[in-house]
Every structure is written in C-alpha cells, then in structure tokens.
C-alpha positions in Angstrom: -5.4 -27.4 -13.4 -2.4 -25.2 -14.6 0.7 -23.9 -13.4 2.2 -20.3 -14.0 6.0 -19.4 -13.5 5.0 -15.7 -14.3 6.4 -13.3 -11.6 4.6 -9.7 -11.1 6.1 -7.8 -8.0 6.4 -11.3 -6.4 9.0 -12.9 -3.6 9.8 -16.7 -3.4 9.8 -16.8 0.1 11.5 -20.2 0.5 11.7 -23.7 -1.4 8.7 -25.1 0.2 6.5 -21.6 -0.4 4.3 -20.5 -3.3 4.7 -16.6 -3.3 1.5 -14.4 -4.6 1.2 -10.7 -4.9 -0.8 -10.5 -7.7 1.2 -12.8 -9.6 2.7 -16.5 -9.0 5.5 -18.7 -9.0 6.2 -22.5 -7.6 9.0 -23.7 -5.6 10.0 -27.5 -5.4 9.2 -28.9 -1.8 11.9 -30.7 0.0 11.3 -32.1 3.3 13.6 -31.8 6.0 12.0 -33.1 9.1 13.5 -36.4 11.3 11.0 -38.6 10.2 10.9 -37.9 6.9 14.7 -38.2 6.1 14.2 -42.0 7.7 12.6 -42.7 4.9 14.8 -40.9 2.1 16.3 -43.6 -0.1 12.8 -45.5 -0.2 9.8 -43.6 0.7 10.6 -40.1 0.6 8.2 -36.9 -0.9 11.1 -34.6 -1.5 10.9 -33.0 -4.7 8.0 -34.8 -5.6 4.6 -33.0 -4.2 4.2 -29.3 -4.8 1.4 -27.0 -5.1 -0.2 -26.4 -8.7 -2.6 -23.3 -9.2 -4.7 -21.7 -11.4 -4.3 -17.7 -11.4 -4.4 -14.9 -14.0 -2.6 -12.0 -12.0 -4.2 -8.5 -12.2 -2.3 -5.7 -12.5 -5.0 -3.4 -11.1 -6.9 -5.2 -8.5 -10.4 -3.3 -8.0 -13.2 -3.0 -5.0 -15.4 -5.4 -5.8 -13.6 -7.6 -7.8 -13.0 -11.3 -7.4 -9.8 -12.7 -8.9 -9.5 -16.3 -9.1 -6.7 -17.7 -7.2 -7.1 -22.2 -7.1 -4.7 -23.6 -5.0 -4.1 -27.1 -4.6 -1.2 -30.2 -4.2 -0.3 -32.8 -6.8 1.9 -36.0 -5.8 4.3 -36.5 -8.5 6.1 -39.4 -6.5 5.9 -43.2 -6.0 4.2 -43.4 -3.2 0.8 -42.1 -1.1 1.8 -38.8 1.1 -0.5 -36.8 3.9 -0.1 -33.4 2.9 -0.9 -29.5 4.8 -1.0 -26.1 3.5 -0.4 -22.9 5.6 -0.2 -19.4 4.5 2.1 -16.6 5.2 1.2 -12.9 4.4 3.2 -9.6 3.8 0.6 -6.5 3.1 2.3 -3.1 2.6 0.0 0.0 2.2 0.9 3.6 1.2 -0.7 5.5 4.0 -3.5 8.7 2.8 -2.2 11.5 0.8 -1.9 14.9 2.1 -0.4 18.5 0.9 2.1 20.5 1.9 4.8 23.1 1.0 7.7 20.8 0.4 8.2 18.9 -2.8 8.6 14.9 -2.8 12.7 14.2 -1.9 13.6 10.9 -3.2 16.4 10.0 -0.6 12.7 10.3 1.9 10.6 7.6 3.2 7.7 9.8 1.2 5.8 8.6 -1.3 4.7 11.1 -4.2 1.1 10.9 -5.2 1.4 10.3 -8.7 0.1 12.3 -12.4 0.2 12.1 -15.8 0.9 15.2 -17.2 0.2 13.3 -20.9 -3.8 14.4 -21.2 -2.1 18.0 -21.2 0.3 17.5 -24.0 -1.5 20.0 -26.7 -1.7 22.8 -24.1 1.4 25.1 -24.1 4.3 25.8 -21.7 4.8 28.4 -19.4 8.3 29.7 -18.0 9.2 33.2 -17.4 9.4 34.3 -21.0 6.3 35.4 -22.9 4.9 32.7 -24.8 3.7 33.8 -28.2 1.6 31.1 -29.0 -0.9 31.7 -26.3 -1.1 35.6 -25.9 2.5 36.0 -24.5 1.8 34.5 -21.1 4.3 34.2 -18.8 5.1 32.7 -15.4 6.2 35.6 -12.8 8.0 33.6 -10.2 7.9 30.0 -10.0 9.7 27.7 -7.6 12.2 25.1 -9.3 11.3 21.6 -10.2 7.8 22.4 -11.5 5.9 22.7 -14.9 3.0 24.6 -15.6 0.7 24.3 -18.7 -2.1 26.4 -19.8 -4.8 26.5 -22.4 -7.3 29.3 -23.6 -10.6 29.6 -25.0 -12.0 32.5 -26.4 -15.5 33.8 -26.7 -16.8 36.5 -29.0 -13.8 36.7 -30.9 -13.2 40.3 -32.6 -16.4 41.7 -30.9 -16.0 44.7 -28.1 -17.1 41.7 -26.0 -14.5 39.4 -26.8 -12.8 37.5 -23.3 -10.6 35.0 -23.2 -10.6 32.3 -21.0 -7.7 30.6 -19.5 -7.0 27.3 -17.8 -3.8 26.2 -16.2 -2.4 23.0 -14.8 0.6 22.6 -12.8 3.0 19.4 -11.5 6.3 18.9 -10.7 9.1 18.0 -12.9 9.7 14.3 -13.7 11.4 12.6 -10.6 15.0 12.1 -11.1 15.9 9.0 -9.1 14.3 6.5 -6.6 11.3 4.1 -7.0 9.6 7.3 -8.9 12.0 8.4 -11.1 10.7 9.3 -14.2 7.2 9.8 -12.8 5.4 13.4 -11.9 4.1 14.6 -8.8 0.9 16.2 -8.4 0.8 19.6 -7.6 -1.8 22.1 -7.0 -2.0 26.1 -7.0 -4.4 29.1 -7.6 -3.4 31.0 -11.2 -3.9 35.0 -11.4 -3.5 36.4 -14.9 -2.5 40.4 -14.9 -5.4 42.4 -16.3 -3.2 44.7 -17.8 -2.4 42.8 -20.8 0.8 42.1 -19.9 0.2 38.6 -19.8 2.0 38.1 -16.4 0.6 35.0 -14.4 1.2 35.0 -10.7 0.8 31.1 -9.1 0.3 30.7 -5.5 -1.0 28.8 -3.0 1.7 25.9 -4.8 0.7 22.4 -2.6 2.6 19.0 -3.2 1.0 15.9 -2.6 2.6 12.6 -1.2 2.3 10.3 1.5 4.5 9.8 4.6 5.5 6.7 3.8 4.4 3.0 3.4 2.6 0.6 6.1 3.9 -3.1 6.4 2.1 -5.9 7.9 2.8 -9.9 7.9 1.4 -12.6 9.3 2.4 -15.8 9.7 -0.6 -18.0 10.3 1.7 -21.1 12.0 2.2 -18.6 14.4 -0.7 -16.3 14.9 -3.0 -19.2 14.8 -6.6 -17.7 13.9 -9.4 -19.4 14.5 -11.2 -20.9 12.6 -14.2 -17.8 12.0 -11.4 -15.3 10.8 -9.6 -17.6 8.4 -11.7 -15.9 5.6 -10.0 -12.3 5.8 -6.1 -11.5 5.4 -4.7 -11.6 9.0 -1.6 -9.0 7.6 -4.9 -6.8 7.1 -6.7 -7.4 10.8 -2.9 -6.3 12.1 -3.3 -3.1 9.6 -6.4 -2.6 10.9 -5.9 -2.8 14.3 -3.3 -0.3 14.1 -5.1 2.3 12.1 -8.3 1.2 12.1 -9.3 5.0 10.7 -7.7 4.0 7.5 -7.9 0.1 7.1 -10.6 -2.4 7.3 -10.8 -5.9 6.7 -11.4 -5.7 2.8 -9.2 -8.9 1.6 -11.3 -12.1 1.3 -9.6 -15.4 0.9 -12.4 -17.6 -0.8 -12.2 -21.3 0.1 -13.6 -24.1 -2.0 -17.1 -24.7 -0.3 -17.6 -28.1 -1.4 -13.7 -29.0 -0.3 -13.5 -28.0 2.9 -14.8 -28.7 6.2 -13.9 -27.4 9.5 -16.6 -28.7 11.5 -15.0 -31.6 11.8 -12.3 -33.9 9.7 -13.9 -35.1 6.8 -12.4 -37.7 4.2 -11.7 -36.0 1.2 -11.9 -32.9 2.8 -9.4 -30.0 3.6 -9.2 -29.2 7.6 -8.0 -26.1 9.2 -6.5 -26.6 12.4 -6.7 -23.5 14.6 -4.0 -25.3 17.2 -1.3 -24.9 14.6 -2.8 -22.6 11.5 -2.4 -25.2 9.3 -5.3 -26.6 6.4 -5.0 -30.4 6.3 -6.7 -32.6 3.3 -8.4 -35.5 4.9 -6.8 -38.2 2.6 -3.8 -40.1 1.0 -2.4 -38.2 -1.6 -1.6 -41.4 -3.9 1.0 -40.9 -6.9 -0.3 -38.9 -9.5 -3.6 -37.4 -7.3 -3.9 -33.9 -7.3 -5.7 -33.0 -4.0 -9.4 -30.7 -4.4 -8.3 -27.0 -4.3 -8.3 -25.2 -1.0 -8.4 -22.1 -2.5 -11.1 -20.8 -4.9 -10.2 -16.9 -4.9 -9.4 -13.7 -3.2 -11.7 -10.6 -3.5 -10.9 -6.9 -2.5 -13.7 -6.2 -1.1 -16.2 -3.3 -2.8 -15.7 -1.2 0.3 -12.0 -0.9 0.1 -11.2 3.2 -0.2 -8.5 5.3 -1.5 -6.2 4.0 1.2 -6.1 0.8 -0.8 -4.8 2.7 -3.8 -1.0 1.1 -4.7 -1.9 -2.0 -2.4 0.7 -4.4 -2.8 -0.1 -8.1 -1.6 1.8 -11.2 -1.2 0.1 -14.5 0.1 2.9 -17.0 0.5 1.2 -20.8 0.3 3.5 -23.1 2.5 3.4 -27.0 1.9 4.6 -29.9 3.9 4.2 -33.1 2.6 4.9 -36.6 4.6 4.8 -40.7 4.8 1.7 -42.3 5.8 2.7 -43.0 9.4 1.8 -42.7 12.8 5.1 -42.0 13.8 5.6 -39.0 11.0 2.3 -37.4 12.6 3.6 -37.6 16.0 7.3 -36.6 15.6 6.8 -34.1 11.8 3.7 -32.5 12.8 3.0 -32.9 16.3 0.2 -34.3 15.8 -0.8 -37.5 18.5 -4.0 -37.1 20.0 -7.7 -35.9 19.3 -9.8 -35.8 16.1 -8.0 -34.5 13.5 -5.1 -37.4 14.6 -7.9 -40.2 14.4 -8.7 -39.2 11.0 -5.3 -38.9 9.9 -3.9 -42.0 11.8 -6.5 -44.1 10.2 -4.8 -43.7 6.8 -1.4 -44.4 8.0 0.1 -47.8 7.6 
C-alpha cells in the first residue's frame, strides 16, 4: 500500500482528516480525548496511526468510470490500538446552463459555460473593417467583448455557377478577471451576409451561456448517521438530490472492500459500520506495525450521471480516531458501553 502527498483542488480539513477531491493528502492523527491523554507518556497513539491509501487522482472523472480509491490504517506506534474511520463530504455542482442576453460578469455569482476558441485558429477575423483575406467581410454592428470568426468554401470556382459558402463562429472575449479569467465564453448567434456584394455581415440573435451559480452540499456522516443500506452512495449527493431532484441523482458510489467488511454483525478482522454514530469500526487490535484491510476499494460516478455533473467538484474527507485497548477508552472516547459492537470490541481490551 502507498501513500500520495499530491494535492489536486483538495482541502485538509483538519489534523485527524484525509481530504479527497480527486486528489489526496494525509494528516498526522493526534488524539485529544480524556482517556486517551491518561495514557500519554506511556501508551499513547498520537502521532502514531494514520490512514495510508492507494489513489491515482483523475483530473476528468467520467460516467461510468471506477477510480480506485483504497483506504485503510497503519499503526506506526508501540503498542496495539482500536481504531474507526468516518467520512465527511463537501459536493459542489454548477447548476444547468442556459442562455440569455447578458454576458458573463465576473464580480457575479454566474458561471460562464466555457469554449475553446483554438480549433478556430486558421479561420479569419471579423471587426467592422473589410477583411481582405476572406472577400472583404465585415461585421456591421457588434456588441463589445465578443469575437467572431469566419471561414469560406467555394464551389465552382470561375464558373457562372460559382457560390461561396461561408461559416461563422462567435464567443466572447477572453475573461479578464475571476475564477475564469483568461477563459472564453460560449456564445451563439444567427450570421446574414449582404447579397449585394458588399460583404456586410449582420449577427443577431447573440445568446450567452452560463449558469446561475454553483450548488454546495456536505455531509457529515457522525452527524447525519445513515444507515447502514445508504452507506454505498455520497450522502452530500442524496442532500443534492433531494433538493433538485430534477437535476441530481444519486450517481456517486463509494465501493467498500467486500471481503473486509461486514455489517451484519461485528466480525473479527472485519470493518463495522455503526449506524448509531456513522462511524466504520475494524473488528481487531491494531498491533505496531499492522496495517488494517482497506475499507475502501473505490468510488465510481455512475454511467448515468448527465451534463449537470459537468465541473463536479468532490471532496470526501476520511476521519480517524485511534485509541488504547480499554474498556474504559470505549466507554468514556467513544461512547461506546453496551450491545454487540461493545462485546466484540471489549473482548480485545485489556
């Protein structure tokens, strides 16, 4: 198993939290609970347990596709440890494109939908001067802050029948400040050329597209608790959903490690989730030097995902506590002193 520092449009949420978006990072744990500092100078975890992965980060997450994401705990200390994983989530969405008059305004909560005016670089540019090059078209009236391009093709050439055919494309000006700066807006508009042989174009019908803004969801599984059947899609997303469930679904899988984990019941050498407190326990001592089965496998945006996952951004924050082997430490750290997943624990404590 292997560790990546690498950071791709990721947060370290705290020093006990593994931050993901599409890229990783690790933070040392430190424990700061009662029962753990009893134990500082002699027994203590801090510092020593953290989580280790195994994750290439994609910088263009597809539907359909299944990135692997292995997430589990290593003890790095002196002595055995009961550890439990939870996971915080922050999804942020740019809500469905639609046209209008106005152009994108960067001081906005807008968000421009995006083009590259590159694949047009050979064709030539129009303004209100006569353009030589291309049978001295030029642009009659044209608002501010947009470029327009146009191409010909010409059949029959020197023939009574001779045409010429032309093809125009038009966005906006290269953003000048903001998240976009630099970028292009698309644009769209209906072309006209004079059929006088002037070469005038007339453009109308100009419409900018951008969004209205950005969706944020989190969810902070210690608090919203799922249970344990909806522990398999991104709970930011179900809130996402819920809200506009015309544009979101549930399309973010979290893949467990089938042969790891159990939540039937408490099994030795098994991860547990706990639906009381939306945490995973691992059925075991950690001893020094143990690196615990992965929890995680991988995540997969499902194939079904539409346009309105377009610019998805993603952050799954792994949390980690990590204490000693005691009855009192799963009473008084975790609040844990009764039922199942306390007889299976409490039998490993000294």
């Amino acid at each position: 198993m292997t560790s990546s520092k690498k950071k791709t449009r990721l947060i370290i949420a705290s020093v006990v939290s593994l931050v993901v978006i599409v890229a990783i990072a690790f933070a040392w744990f430190t424990a700061t609970d009662e029962v753990t500092n009893r134990f500082r100078t002699a027994d203590t975890p801090d510092g020593n347990v953290e989580i280790v992965e195994v994750f290439d980060p994609p910088d263009d997450w597809k539907p359909g596709q299944k990135i692997i994401k292995q997430i589990g705990v290593v003890n790095l200390g002196e002595a055995p440890v009961l550890v439990r994983l939870t996971f915080e989530e922050m999804l942020k969405l740019i809500r469905p494109y639609t046209a209008s008059g106005s152009a994108y305004n960067p001081a906005s909560s807008a968000v421009p939908k995006l083009t590259n005016p590159t694949a047009y670089s050979s064709w030539f540019t129009l303004t209100g001067t006569p353009n030589a090059a291309i049978n001295n078209l030029y642009i009659d009236s044209l608002p501010a802050g947009l470029q327009v391009k146009a191409t010909a093709v010409t059949s029959g050439a020197g023939t009574p029948a001779e045409k010429t055919a032309y093809s125009f494309a038009i966005f906006g000006s290269p953003i000048a400040s903001g998240d976009y700066a630099g970028r292009n807006q698309k644009v769209t508009a209906d072309f006209a050329v004079a059929t006088d042989g002037s070469g005038k174009v007339t453009v109308s019908n100009i419409q900018y597209y951008a969004s209205t803004g950005k969706d944020s969801y989190a969810a902070v599984w210690a608090t919203v608790r799922p249970t344990v059947a909806n522990i398999n899609t991104s709970r930011a997303e179900a809130a996402a959903a819920l809200a506009q469930p015309t544009w979101y679904g549930n399309y973010i899988e979290l893949n467990y490690t089938s042969a790891s984990i159990d939540n039937t019941t408490p099994t030795s050498g098994k991860w547990y989730y706990n639906p009381a407190d939306g945490y995973f326990y691992y059925i075991g001592l950690l001893n020094p030097g143990m690196i615990s089965p992965n929890l995680l496998e991988s995540l997969t945006l499902n194939s079904l995902a539409g346009n309105t996952y377009a610019n998805l951004e993603f952050d799954l924050v792994v949390k980690m506590n990590a204490i000693q082997n005691t009855a009192d430490a799963l009473s008084g750290a975790w609040g844990i002193s009764s039922g199942p997943l306390y007889n299976a624990l409490s039998a490993l404590c000294e």
